[in-house]
C-alpha positions in Angstrom: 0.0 0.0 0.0 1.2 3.4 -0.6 0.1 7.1 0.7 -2.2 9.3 -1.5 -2.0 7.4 -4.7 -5.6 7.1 -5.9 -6.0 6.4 -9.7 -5.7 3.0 -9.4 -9.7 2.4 -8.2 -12.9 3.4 -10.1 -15.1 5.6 -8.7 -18.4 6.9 -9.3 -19.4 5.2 -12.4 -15.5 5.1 -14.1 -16.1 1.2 -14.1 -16.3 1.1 -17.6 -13.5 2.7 -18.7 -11.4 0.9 -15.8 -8.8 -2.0 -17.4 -11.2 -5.1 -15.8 -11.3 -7.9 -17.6 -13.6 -9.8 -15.4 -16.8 -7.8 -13.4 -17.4 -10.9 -11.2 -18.0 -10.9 -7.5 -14.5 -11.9 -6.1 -14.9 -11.1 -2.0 -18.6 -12.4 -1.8 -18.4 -12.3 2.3 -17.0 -8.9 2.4 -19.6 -7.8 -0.2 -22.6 -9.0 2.0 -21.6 -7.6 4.7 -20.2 -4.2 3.0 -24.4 -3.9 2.9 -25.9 -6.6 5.6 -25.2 -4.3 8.4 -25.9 -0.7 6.8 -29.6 -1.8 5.4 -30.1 -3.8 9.0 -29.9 -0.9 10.8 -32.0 1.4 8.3 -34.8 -1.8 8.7 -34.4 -1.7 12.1 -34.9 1.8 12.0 -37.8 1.5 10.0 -39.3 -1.7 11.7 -38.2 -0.4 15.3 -42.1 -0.7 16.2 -42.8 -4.4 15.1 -39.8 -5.6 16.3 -39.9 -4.3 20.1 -42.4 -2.0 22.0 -38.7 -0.6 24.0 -37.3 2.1 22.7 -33.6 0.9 24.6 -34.0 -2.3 22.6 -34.1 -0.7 19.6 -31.7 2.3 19.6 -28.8 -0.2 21.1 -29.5 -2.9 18.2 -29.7 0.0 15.7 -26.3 1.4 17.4 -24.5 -1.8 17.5 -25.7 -2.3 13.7 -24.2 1.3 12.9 -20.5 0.3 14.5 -20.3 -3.4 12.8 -20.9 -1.3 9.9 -18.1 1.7 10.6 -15.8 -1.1 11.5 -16.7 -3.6 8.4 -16.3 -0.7 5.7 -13.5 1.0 7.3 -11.2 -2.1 7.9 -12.5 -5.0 5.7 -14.7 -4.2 2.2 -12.8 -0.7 1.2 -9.9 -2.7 1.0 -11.0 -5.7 -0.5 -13.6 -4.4 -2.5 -12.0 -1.2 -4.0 -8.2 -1.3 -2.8 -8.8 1.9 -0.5 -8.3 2.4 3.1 -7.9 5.2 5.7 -7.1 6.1 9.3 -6.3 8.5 11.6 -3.3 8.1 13.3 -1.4 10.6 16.6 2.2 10.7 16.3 4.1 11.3 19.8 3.4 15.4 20.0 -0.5 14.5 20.0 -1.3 16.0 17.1 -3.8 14.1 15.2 -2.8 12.9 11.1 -5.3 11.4 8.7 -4.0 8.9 6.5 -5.4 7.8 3.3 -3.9 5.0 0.9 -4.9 3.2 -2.5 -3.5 0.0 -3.6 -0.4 -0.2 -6.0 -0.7 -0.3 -9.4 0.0 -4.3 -9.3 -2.9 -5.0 -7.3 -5.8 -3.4 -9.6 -6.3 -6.5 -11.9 -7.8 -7.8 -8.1 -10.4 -5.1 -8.1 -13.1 -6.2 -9.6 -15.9 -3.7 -11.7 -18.7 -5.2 -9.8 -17.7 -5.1 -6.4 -16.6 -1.7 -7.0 -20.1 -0.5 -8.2 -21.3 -2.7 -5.2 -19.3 -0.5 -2.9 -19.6 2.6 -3.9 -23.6 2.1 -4.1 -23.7 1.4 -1.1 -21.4 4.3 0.2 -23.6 6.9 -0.9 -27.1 5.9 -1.2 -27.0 5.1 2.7 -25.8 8.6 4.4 -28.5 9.9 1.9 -30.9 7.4 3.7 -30.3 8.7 7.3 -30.2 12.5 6.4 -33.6 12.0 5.4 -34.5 10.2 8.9 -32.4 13.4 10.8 -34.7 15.6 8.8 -38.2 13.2 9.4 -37.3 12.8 12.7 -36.8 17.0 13.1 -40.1 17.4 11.7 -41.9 15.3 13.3 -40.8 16.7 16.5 -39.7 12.7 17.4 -36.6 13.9 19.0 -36.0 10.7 21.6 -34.6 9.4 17.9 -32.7 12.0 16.7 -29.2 11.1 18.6 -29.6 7.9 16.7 -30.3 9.1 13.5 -27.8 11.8 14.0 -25.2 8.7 14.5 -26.5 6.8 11.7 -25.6 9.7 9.8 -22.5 10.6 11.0 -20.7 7.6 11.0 -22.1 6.7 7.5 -20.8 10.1 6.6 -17.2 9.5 7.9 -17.0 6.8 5.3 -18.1 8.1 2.6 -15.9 10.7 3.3 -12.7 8.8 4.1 -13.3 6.8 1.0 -13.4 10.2 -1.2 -10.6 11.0 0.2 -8.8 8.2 -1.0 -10.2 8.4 -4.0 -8.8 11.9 -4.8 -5.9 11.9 -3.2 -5.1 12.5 0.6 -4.2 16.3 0.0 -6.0 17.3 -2.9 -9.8 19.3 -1.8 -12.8 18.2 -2.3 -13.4 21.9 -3.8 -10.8 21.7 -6.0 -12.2 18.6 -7.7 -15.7 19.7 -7.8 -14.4 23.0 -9.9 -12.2 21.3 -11.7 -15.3 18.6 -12.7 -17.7 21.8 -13.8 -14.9 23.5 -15.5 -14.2 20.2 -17.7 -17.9 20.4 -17.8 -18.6 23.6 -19.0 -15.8 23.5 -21.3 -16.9 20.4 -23.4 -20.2 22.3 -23.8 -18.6 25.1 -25.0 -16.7 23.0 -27.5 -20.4 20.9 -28.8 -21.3 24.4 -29.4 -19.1 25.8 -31.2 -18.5 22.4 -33.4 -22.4 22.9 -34.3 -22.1 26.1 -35.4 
């Protein structure tokens, strides 16, 4: 593994393009359980009043759901599934250093286009999921939920964020990118345009 290297991994829908030559499931455990615990605890969520009339039940099975999940994507299916992994790690002045690697170059022919679409599926439509419970629950004035939902979010957050990160490179801003994406954008416009006229 080496530091801040990211354009060995696809992202986003860059599957395609990506030099796979198979798009089979290669870590089937890790894959399950990259989305076993994340759509448990939105079902539990959901479910919370079939499944048990106490609201302690619920929130700790929920909770407990949301940290096999940090832990599983953090530590097990980013790097199996996509070749990514991050950290944060306090050298001996106590200052706190984020760390965010990509696999080498020799290791992509192991990623596989399928478990990357997998992964990154799962990565993003989730946080979108519990920002829509921390604004339901808001609303609806249920706030004995909202610590949980604000958890779900958070921690589902942190790894879609850690796994950008990786993605783009461990220095390079989020910003950045995003201008960088509309200005490519607006620029091949610009050229369809003026090819039509």
């Amino acid at each position: 593994m080496h530091r801040q290297d990211s354009t060995e991994s696809p992202l986003f829908g860059e599957e395609d393009n990506f030099r796979l030559k198979q798009s089979n499931i290669k870590h089937p455990l890790a894959s399950f359980f990259h989305l076993f615990f994340r759509t448990s605890a939105i079902l539990v969520y959901l479910l919370c009043d079939l499944i048990s009339s106490r609201f302690i039940v619920c929130m700790v099975t929920i909770i407990l759901l949301l940290s096999c999940d940090f832990w599983t994507v953090k530590n097990v299916s980013g790097r199996l599934l996509v070749g990514l992994r991050w950290w944060n790690q306090v050298d001996e002045d106590g200052r706190s250093h984020w760390v965010f690697e990509s696999r080498k170059s020799d290791g992509v022919s192991k990623i596989s286009a399928a478990e990357s679409r997998l992964f990154w599926l799962g990565l993003i439509v989730c946080p979108i999921f519990w920002a829509i419970f921390v604004f339901s629950t808001i609303f609806s004035f249920n706030i004995k939920w909202l610590v949980v939902v604000i958890m779900g979010l958070v921690l589902q957050w942190a790894n879609l964020y850690g796994y950008v990160r990786c993605k783009v490179g461990g220095k390079s801003s989020l910003r950045n990118m995003a201008k960088s994406y509309l200005s490519g954008q607006i620029f091949k416009q610009a050229m369809k345009e003026t090819t039509k006229s």
